[in-house]
C-alpha positions in Angstrom: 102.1 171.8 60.7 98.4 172.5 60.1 97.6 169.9 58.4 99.0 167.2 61.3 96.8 169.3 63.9 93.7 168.6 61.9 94.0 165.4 61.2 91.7 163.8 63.7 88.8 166.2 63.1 89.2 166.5 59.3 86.9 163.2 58.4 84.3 164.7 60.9 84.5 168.2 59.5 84.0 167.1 55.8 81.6 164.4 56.7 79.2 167.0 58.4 79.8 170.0 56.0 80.8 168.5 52.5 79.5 164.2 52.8 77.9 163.9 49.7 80.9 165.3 47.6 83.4 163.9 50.0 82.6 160.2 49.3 81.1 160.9 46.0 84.7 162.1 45.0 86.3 159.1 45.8 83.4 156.8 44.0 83.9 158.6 40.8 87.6 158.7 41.1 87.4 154.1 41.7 85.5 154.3 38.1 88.9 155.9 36.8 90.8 152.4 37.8 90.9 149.4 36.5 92.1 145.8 38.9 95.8 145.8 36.9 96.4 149.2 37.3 99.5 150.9 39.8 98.3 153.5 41.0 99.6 156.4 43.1 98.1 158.8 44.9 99.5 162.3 46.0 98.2 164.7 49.1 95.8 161.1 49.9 94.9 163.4 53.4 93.3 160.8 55.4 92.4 158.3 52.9 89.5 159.2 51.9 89.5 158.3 48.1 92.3 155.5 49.1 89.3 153.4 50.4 87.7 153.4 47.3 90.7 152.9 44.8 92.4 150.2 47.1 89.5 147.3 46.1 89.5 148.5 42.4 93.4 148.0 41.9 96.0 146.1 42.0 98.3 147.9 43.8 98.0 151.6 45.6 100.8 153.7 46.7 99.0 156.8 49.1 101.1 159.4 50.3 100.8 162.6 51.5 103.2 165.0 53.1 101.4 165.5 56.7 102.8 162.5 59.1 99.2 163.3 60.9 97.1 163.0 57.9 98.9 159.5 56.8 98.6 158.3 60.4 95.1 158.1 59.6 95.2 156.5 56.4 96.8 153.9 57.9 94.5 153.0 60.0 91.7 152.9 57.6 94.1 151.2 55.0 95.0 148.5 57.3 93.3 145.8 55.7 94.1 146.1 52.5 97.1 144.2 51.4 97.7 145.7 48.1 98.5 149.2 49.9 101.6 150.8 50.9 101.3 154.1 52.8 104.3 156.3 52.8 105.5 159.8 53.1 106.3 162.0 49.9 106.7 165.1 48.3 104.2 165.8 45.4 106.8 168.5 43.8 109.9 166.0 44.2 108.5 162.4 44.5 111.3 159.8 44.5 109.8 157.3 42.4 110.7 156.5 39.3 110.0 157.5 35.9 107.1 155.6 34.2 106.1 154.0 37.2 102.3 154.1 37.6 99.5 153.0 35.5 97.5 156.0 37.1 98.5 159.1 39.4 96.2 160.7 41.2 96.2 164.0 43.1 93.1 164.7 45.1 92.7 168.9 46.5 96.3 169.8 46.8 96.5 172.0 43.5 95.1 174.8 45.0 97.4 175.1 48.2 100.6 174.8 46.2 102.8 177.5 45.3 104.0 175.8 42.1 101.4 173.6 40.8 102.8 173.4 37.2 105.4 171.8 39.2 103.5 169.0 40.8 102.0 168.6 37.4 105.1 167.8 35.7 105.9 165.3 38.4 103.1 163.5 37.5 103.7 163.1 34.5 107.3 162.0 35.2 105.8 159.3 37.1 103.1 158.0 35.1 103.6 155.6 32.2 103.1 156.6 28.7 99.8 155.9 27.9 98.7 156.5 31.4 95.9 158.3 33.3 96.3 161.8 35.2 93.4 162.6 37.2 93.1 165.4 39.7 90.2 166.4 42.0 89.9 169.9 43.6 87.7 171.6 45.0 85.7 174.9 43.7 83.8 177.7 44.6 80.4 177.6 43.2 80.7 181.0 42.2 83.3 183.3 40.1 83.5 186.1 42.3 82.1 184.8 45.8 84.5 183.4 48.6 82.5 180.8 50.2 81.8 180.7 54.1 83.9 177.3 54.6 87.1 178.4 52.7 86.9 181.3 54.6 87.1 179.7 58.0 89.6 177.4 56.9 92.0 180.4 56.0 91.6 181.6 59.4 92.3 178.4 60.6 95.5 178.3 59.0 94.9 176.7 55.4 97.5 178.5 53.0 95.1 178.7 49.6 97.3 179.7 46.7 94.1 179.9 44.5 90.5 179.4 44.5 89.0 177.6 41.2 85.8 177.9 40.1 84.9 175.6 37.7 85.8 178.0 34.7 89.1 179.0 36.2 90.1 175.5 37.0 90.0 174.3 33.5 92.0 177.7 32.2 94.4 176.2 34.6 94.9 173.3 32.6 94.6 174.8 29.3 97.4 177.5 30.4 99.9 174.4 31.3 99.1 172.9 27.6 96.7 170.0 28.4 94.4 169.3 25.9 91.8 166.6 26.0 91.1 166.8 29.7 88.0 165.5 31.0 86.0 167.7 33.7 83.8 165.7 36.0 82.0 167.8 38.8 80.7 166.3 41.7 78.2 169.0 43.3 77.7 169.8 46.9 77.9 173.0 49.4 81.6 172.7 48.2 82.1 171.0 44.5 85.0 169.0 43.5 85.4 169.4 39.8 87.8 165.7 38.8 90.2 166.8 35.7 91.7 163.4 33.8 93.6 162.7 30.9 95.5 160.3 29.6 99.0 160.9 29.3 101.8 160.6 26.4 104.7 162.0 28.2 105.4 164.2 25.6 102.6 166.6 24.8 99.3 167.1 25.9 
């Protein structure tokens, strides 16, 4: 799997092309999260917003679907007691209903074939009254491919879609969500953080 191979290089690769967006992702994500909230995160990659939600909650569930990519999670999660780190499918996670306070699911909508899918998952999983909140990176430009995502396809990433910031929030609108909050944190790549609360019946 790509995604296993990578996972030693991939802090070093974001943290010398993308840092400021990189950690300023996962600061802006904490400020989502309040200490009595359950809180799961999907596609958590190598924990790199898990480090800044683990002090802010009371408990964190961070999974992703690469066995490389959680290898590393655990090691920078290892300290924190209120963490469990575990293998799961975004598009069939076996938790169950109502579970979480929050659900996150940080740059894994673009690289999945059904992403309305993933979406309803969540909001299976999420109590009523709960927060959504998805991070994903976009292109700073419409109708430019950027030199980065470019590589990465040849590398092997499988992108199902490129956002922009406009696209991204037609994505949304298409599924039904109303209300959504779009928080973009700018760099040579942006991350553009969609969150909403959610009623579990209608957006």
């Amino acid at each position: 799997m790509f995604w296993d191979r990578v996972a030693p290089l991939y802090d070093f690769f974001e943290n010398t092309f993308n840092r400021g967006v990189y950690d300023g992702t996962g600061v802006a994500v904490a400020q989502l999260v309040g200490l009595e909230d359950e809180v799961l995160e999907c596609a958590c990659g190598t924990g790199a917003i898990s480090t800044f939600l683990a002090p802010m909650c009371k408990r964190l569930v961070a999974t992703d679907f690469s066995e490389g990519m959680l290898k590393q999670a655990r090691k920078k999660l290892a300290k924190y007691r209120n963490v469990t780190v575990e293998r799961a499918d975004i598009t069939k996670l076996h938790y169950a209903d109502d579970s979480f306070d929050i659900v996150i699911a940080g740059n894994v909508i673009h690289l999945l074939p059904d992403p309305g899918a993933a979406m309803q998952e969540l909001e299976r999983v999420v109590r009523p009254g709960g927060t959504i909140v998805v991070p994903t990176y976009v292109k700073r430009r419409p109708s430019k491919q950027g030199i980065i995502p470019k590589i990465l396809a040849k590398l092997g990433v499988d992108f199902k879609e490129q956002f922009d910031v406009d696209s991204y929030r037609a994505f949304f609108e298409k599924l039904g969500y109303r209300n959504v909050t779009y928080t973009v944190i700018d760099g040579r790549i942006p991350c553009v953080i969609a969150s909403f609360t959610c009623n579990n019946e209608e957006q």
